[in-house]
Each structure stands twice: as C-alpha cells, then as structure tokens.
VOBARO-147624 format. One line per field, with one value per residue: residue number from 1; x, z, y of N, C-alpha, C, O in turn. Coordinates in Angstrom, 2 decimals, always signed. Atoms other than C-alpha are relative to their C-alpha. Layout:
REM residues N
k: (NUM/...) $
n.xx: (X/...) $
n.zz: (Z/...) $
n.yy: (Y/...) $
ca.xx: (X/...) $
ca.zz: (Z/...) $
ca.yy: (Y/...) $
c.xx: (X/...) $
c.zz: (Z/...) $
c.yy: (Y/...) $
o.xx: (X/...) $
o.zz: (Z/...) $
o.yy: (Y/...) $
***
This chain:
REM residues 74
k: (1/2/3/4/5/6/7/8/9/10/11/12/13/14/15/16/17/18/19/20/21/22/23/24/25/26/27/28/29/30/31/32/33/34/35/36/37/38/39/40/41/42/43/44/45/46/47/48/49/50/51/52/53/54/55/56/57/58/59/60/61/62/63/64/65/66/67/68/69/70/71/72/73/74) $
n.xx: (-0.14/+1.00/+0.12/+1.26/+0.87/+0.93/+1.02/-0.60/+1.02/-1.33/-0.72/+1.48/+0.68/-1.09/+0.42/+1.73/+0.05/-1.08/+0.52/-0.68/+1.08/-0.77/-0.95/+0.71/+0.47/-1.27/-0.44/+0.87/+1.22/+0.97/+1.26/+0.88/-0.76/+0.22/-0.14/-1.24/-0.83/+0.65/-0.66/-1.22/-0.28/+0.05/-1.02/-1.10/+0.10/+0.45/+1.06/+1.13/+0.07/-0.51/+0.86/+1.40/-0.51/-0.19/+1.52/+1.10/-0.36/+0.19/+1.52/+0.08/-1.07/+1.06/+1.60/-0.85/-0.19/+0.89/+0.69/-0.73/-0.03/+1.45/+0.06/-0.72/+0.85/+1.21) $
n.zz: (-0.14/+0.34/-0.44/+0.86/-1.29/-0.19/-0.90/-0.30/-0.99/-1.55/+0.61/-0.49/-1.39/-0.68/+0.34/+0.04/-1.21/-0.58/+1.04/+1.41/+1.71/+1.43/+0.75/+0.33/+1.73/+1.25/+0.52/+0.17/-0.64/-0.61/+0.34/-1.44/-0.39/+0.76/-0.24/-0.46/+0.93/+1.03/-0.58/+0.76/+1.15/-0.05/-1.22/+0.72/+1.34/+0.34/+1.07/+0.33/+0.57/-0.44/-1.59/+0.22/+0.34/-1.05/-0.49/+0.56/-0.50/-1.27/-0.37/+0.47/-1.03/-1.04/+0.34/-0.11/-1.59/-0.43/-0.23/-0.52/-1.27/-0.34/+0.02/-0.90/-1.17/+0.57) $
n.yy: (+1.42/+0.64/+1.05/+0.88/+0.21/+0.96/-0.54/-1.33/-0.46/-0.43/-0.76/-0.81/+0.17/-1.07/-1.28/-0.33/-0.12/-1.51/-1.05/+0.25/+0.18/-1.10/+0.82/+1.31/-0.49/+0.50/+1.36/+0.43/-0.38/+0.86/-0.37/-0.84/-1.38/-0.51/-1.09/-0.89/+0.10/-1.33/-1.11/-0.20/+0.31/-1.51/-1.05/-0.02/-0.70/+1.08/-0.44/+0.58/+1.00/+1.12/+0.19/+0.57/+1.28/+0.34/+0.19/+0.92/+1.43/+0.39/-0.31/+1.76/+1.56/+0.20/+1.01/+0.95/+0.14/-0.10/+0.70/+1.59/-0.26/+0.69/+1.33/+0.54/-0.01/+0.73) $
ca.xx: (+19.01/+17.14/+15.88/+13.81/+11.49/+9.85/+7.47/+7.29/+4.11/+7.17/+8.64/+4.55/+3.26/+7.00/+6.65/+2.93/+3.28/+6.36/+5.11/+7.40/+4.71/+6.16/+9.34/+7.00/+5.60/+8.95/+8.43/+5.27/+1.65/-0.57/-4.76/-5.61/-3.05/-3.97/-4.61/-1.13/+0.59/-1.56/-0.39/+2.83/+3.18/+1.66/+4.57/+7.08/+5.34/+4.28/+2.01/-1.34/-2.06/+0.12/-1.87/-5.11/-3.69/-2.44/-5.87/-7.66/-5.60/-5.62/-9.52/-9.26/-6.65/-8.48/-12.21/-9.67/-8.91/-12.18/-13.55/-10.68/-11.44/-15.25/-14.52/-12.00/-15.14/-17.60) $
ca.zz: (+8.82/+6.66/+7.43/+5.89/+9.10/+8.94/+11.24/+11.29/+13.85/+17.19/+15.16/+14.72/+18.36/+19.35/+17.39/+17.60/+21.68/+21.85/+19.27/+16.11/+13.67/+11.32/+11.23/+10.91/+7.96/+6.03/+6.35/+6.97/+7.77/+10.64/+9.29/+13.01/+12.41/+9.10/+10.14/+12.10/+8.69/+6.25/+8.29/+7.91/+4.66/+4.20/+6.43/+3.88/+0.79/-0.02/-3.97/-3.75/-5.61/-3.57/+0.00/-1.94/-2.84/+0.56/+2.16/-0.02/+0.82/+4.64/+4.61/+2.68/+5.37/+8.06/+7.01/+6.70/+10.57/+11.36/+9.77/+10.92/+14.16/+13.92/+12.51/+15.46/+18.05/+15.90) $
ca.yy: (+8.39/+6.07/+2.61/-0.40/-0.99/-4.30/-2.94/+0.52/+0.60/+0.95/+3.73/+5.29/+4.95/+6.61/+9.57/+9.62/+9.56/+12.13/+14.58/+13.58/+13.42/+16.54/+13.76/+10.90/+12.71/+11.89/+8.61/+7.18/+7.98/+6.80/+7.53/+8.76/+11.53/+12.80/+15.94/+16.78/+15.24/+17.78/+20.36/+19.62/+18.61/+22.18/+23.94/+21.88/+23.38/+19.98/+19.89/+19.71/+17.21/+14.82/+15.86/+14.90/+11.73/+11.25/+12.09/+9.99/+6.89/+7.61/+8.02/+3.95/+2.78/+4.20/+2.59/-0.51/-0.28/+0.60/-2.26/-5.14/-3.84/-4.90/-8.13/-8.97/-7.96/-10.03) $
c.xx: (-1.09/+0.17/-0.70/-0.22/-0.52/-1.61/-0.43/-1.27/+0.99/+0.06/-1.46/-0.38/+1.70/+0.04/-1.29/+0.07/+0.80/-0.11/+1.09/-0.62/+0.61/+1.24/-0.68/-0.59/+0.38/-0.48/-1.39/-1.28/-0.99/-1.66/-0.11/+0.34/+0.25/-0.12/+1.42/+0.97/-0.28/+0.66/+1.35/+0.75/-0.37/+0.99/+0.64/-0.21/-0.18/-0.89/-1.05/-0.53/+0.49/-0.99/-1.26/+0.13/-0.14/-1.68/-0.91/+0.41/+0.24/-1.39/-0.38/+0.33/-0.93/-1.51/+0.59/+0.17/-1.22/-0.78/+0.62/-0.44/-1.60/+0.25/+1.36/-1.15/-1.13/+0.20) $
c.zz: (-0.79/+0.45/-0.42/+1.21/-0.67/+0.25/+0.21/+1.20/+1.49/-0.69/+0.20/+1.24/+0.48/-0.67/+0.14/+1.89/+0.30/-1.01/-1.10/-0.76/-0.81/-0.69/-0.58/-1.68/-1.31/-0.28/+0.20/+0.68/+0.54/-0.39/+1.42/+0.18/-0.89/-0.04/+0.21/-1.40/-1.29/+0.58/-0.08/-1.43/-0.77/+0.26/-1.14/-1.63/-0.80/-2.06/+0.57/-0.19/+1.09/+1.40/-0.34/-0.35/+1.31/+1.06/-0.43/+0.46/+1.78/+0.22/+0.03/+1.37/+1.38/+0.08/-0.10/+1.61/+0.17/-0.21/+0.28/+1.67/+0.77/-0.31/+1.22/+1.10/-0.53/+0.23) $
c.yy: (-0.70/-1.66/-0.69/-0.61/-1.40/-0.18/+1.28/+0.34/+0.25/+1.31/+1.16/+0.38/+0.90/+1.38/+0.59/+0.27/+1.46/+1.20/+0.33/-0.49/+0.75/-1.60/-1.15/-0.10/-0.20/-1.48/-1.09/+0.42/-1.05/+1.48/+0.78/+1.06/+1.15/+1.73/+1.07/-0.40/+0.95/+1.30/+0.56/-0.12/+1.56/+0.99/-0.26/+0.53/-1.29/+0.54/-0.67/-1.19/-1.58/-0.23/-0.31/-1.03/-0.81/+0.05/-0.83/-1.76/-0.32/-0.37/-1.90/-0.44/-0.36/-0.89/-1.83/-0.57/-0.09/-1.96/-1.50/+0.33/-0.59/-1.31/-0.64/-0.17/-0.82/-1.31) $
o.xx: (-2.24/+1.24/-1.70/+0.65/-0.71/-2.54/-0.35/-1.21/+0.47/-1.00/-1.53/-0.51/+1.56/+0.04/-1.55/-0.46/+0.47/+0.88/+1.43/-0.27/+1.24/+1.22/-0.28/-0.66/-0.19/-0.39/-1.28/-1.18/-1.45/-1.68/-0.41/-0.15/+0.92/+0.43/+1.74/+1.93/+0.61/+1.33/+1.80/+1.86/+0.44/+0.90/+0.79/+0.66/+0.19/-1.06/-1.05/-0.87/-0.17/-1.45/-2.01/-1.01/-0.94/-2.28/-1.85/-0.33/+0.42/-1.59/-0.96/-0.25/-1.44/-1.76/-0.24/-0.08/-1.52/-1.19/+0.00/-0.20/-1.90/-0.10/+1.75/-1.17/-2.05/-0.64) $
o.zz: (-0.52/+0.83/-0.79/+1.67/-1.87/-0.25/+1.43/+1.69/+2.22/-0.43/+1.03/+1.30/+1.05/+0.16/+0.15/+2.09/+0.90/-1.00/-1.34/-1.49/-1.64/-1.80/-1.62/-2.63/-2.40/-1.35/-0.47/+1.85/-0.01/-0.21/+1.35/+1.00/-0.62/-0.86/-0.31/-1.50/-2.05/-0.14/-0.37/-1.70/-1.53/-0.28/-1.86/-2.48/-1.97/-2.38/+0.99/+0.76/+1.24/+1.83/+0.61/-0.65/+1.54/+1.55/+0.27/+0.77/+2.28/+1.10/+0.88/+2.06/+1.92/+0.95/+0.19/+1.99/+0.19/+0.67/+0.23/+2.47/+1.90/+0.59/+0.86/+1.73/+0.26/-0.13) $
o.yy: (-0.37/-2.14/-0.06/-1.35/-1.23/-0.81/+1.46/+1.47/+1.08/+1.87/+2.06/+1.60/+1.98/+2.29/+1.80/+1.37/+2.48/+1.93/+1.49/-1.41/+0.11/-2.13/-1.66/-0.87/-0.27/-2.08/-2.11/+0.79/-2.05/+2.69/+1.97/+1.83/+2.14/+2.46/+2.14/+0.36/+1.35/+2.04/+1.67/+0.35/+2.09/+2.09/+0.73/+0.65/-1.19/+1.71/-1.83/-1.91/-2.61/-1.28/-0.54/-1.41/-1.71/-0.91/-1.21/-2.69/-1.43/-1.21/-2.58/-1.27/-1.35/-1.73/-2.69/-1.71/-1.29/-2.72/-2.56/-0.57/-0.98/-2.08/-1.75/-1.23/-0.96/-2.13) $
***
C-alpha cells in the first residue's frame, strides 16, 4: 500500500509503539530509532553507502529535535 501522509508522525508513533519499525523502514525514519532501522536496512541487504547517508541525516534531524525542544523550554 502506498500513501502521501501529510503527517506521517500517527503512522511513526503506531509502528514505533507496536514494533513495525522493519516496515517503517520502507517508508520513513524516526532519529530515536536509528538503530532498529540500520538493522534492518542491513537484514534487506540495503548499500552501504545509502545507511551512511541515512545515519548522517538522522544524527542532523535528531540534534534538530534536541535543539527545538530546548528552545520550546527556554
């Protein structure tokens, strides 16, 4: 099934809660879960290249969260 989400954070937090990250993997990545998506992206024989890509732009998104998250408590 594909879909153009609006939102796709419902779609995150429901796979991320019921342990459909591997599927989540297809389609979009949450930073906090980097790990369980390397993993799989590994299982599917993923290149290289692309999971150092992908790591490098969760590490951004995340430091992104991190730091909207201080300027909301500031």
């Amino acid at each position: 099934m594909k879909a153009k989400l609006l939102d796709a954070r419902p779609l995150m937090n429901v796979c991320g809660r019921f342990g459909f990250v591997p599927d989540l993997t297809h389609y979009h990545v949450n930073p906090r879960k980097a790990s369980l998506v390397v993993v799989q992206l590994c299982d599917d024989e993923c290149p290289e290249d692309f999971i150092k890509v992908l790591l490098y732009l969760s590490v951004l998104s995340f430091r992104m969260i991190v730091l909207l998250s201080n300027v909301r408590r500031g």
